[in-house]
C-alpha positions, 0 to 999 in steps of 0.5 A: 750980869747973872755971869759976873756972880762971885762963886766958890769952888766949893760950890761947883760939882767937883767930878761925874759920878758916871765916868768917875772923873774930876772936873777942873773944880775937883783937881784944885784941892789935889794940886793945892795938896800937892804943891804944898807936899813939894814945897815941904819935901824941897825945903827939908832936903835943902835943909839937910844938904846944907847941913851936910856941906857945913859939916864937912867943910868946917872940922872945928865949928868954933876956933878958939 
């Protein structure tokens, strides 16, 4: 039963500091970073081209 514990990532050794490499527990907060970075930078250029594409298909946004 000692192996079925609940643990936290925050309390396994996140690298070596001999070979200054991570360990799997210390790239989870660099990916977790990262997917976030890319799903901003997605969202915000799917947000600009959208725009654009409204812009130049509708000259009169509003018809009277």
């Amino acid at each position: 039963m000692e192996r079925t514990d609940s643990f936290k990532w925050e309390d396994l050794p996140t690298g070596n500091t001999d070979s200054e490499q991570f360990s799997s527990s210390g790239w989870i907060p660099r990916i977790n970073v990262f997917s976030i970075s890319v799903g901003i930078l997605t969202f915000c250029c799917t947000a600009v081209l959208t725009t654009i594409r409204i812009e130049k298909k509708y000259e009169n946004k509003f018809n009277a």
